[in-house]
N, C-alpha and C positions, 0 to 999 in steps of 0.2 A: 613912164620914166625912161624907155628903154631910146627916145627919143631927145635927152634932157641933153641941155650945152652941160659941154665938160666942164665951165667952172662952177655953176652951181657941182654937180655929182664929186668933181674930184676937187674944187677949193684952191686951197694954195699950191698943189701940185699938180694944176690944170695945167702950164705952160708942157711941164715935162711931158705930160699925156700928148700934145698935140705936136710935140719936136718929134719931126721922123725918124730923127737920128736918138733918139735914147730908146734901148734895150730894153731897160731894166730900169728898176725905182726898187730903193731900199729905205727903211726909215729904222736904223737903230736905237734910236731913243728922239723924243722934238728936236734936240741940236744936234743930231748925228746921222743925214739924209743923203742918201750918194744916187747915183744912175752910172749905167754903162754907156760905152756908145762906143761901135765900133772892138766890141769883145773887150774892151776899158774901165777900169771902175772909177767914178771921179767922185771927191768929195764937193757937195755945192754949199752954195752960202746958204741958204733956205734955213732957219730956224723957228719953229713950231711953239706949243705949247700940248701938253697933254691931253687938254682936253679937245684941241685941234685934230688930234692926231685919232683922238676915238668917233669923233664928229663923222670925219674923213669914213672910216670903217664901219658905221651904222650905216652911213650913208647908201656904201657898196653893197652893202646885204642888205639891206633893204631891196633893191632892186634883184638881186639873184636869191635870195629866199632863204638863205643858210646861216646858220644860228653859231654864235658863237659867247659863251659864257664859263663860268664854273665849272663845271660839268663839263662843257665840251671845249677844253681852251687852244685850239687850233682848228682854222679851218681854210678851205682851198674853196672860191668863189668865181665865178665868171664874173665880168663887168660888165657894165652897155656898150665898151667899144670892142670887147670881145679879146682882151687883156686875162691875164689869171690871177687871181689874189691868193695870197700866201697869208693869215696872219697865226702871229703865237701871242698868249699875254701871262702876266706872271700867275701863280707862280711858274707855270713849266719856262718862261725868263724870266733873269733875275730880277728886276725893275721895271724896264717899259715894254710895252705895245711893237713888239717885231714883225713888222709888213713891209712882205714885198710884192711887187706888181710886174706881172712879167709880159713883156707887148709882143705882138705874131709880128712884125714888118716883114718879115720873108715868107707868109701863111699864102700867097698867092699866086709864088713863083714855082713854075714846073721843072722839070729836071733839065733841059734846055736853057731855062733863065739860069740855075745853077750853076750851071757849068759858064755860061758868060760871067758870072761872078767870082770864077773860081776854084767853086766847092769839090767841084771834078773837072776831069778832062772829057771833052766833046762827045770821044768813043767810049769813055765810061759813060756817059749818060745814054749814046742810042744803046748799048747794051744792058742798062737797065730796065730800059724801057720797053729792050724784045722781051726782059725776062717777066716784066711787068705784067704782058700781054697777053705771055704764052700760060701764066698761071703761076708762077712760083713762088714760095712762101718765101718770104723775106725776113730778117731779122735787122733789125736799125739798132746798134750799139755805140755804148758812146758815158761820156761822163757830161756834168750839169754843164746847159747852153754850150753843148760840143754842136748843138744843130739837128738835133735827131726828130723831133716833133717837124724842123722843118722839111725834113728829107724823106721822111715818111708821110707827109703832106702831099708833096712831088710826088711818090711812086706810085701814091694813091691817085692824084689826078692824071696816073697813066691809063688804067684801070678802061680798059673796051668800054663807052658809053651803053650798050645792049647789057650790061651786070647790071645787080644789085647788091649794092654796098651796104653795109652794117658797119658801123663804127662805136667804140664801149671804150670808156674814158672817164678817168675820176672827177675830170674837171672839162667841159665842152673847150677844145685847142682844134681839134682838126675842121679841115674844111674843104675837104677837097673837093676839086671841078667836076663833079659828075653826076649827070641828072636823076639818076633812082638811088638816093642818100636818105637810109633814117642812122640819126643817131644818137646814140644813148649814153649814159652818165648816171655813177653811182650818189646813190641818198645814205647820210647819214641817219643816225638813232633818231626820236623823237625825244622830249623832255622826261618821258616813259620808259627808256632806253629801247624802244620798238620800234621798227620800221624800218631800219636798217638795211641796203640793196646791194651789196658789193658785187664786184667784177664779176666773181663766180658766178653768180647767180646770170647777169646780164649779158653772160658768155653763153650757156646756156639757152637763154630766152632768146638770142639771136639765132640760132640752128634752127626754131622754129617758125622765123620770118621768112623761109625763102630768099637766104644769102646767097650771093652769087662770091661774094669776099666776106672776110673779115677781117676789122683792123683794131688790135688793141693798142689804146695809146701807150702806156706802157703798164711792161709785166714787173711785179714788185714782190709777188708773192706765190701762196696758192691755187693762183689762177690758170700759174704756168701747165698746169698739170692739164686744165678745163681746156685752154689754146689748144695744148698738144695732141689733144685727141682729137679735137674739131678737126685740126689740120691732116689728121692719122684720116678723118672718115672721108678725104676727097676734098675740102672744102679749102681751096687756096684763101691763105690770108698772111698777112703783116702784124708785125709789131715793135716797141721798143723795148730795150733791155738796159739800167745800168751797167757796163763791165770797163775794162782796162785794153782787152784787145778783144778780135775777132774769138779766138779760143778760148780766152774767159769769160764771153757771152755763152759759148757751148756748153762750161762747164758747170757756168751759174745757172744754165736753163734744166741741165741735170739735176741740181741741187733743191732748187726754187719745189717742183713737183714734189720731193717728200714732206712739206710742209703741212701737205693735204690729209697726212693720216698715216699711222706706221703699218700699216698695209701697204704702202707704196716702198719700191726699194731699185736698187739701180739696175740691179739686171732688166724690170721691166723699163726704167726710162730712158736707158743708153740707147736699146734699139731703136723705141719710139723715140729722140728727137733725129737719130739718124738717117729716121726715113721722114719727119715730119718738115724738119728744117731743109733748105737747098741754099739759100746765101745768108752769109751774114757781111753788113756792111759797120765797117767799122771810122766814127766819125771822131774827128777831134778839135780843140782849140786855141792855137798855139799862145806864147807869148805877149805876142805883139798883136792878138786879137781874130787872127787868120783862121777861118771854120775849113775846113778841107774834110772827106774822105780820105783815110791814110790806109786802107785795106780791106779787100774785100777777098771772103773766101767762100771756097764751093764744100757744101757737107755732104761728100764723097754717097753717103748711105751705109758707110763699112764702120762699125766698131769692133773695137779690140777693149780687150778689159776693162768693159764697163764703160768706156771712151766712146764718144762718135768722132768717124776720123773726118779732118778737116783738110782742103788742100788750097792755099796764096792762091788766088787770081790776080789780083792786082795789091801795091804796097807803094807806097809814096817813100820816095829816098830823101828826101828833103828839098831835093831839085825837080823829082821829074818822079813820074810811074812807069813801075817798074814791072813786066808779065812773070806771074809764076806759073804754077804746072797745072794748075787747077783750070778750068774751062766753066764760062757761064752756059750748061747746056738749053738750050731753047729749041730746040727740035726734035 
């Protein structure tokens, strides 16, 4: 199947699959079906029918293996074009079948192409790319489709071709250029409620592969804590973070670790991500659809009160970037 024309697999929303320019595919209800394009949400004419819409969604798991029912009424899916499936169905909504399908179009571009498109400026890109090289852990922050999967995509196919890459992700999105790539992706329960393989676990079982990196797609939970160490025992690696700016990814990756058990408390995590973190890059998506880089900051290694302290590298004024005190060190 993994070979199939998109109109058999995706149907009546085969067009949108194959316009380069749509983002995004949303299906709020059969008559209520939008796409992005351009960081844009547009309502299209397309109207469905219910059973269209579950047709569509068998279809997709079918081909990526994951089960969605009663029991488990939401699930996150790969497709055959390498797209992500999002669906909910009632009750956890209140009437229909909520999927959305979210496409990589930027899954390809290095930090170079980036920055021709905008996302950064030129010197922010070779300077990611030394920090890339020299080894430093990175943190990609950011809110939904600010660009962070894509940016963390790029940093990764910075990554010295002579590494070995490890990549741990709920749903396969990354894809970076580099020829010793395995990577992995959490399993849901079985019908049994058994089987189950989260993050943790697949954080973990990569330490054992002989990593040269590691990159979590993104940290959501108690896994932050399994990252933090990895990165504490020498082992550079990346990852995403939901937050609002560079220092409320600092704060949230503080927070994120006590989840893992009331054994964990700040005094041990403030130091550990002080010394585990070195940048955090902080991404956004303006108004008018515009994904930019608007700050990047250096995490010094110094806490105070339970704090890792953080210092501006770079901050987007609206016009132009702007140098703070902070320094990307790579030597």
């Amino acid at each position: 199947m993994e070979n199939m024309d998109p109109d058999v697999v995706f149907g009546p929303i085969a067009e949108f699959i194959r316009d380069p320019t749509v983002e995004e595919i949303w299906i709020n209800s059969p008559e209520r079906i939008f796409l992005a394009r351009a960081g844009k949400s547009h309502l299209t004419n397309l109207v469905l029918t219910s059973d269209s819409v579950r047709e569509l969604v068998d279809r997709t798991l079918l081909w990526s293996g994951r089960r969605l029912d009663l029991s488990q009424p939401f699930v996150d899916a790969q497709l055959p074009d390498g797209s992500r499936l999002h669906v909910v169905i009632p009750e956890i909504t209140a009437e229909h079948w909520a999927v959305n399908i979210r496409k990589h179009l930027l899954r390809h571009l290095n930090l170079e192409d980036l920055a021709r498109i905008g996302l950064m400026s030129e010197e922010i890109a070779a300077q990611l790319s030394s920090a890339v090289k020299f080894g430093l852990n990175i943190l990609v922050s950011g809110g939904t489709q600010a660009g962070k999967t894509t940016l963390l995509n790029a940093l990764a196919s910075a990554i010295p071709l002579s590494q070995r890459v490890i990549t741990i992700e709920e749903v396969f999105e990354l894809k970076p250029n580099v020829p010793d790539l395995v990577q992995m992706q959490t399993r849901g329960a079985n019908l049994q409620g058994e089987g189950s393989i989260p993050l943790r676990t697949l954080i973990k079982e990569a330490l054992r592969m002989r990593p040269s990196r590691i990159i979590v797609g993104e940290v959501r939970e108690a896994e932050a804590l399994d990252l933090l160490i990895a990165l504490n025992s020498g082992l550079p690696g990346m990852g995403t973070l939901h937050a609002n700016s560079a220092r409320d990814a600092i704060t949230k990756l503080q927070t994120l670790p006590l989840l893992a058990g009331e054994n964990i408390s700040h005094k041990f995590i403030a130091p550990t991500v002080a010394s585990a973190i070195d940048l955090v890059i902080q991404v956004s998506i303006a108004g008018d659809g515009t994904r930019r880089i608007v700050e990047i900051a250096h995490v010094t290694g110094r806490y105070e009160n339970d704090r890792a302290e953080i210092e501006n590298v770079w901050r987007w004024n609206g016009t132009k970037y702007e140098k703070g005190l902070g320094v990307i060190r790579c030597q």
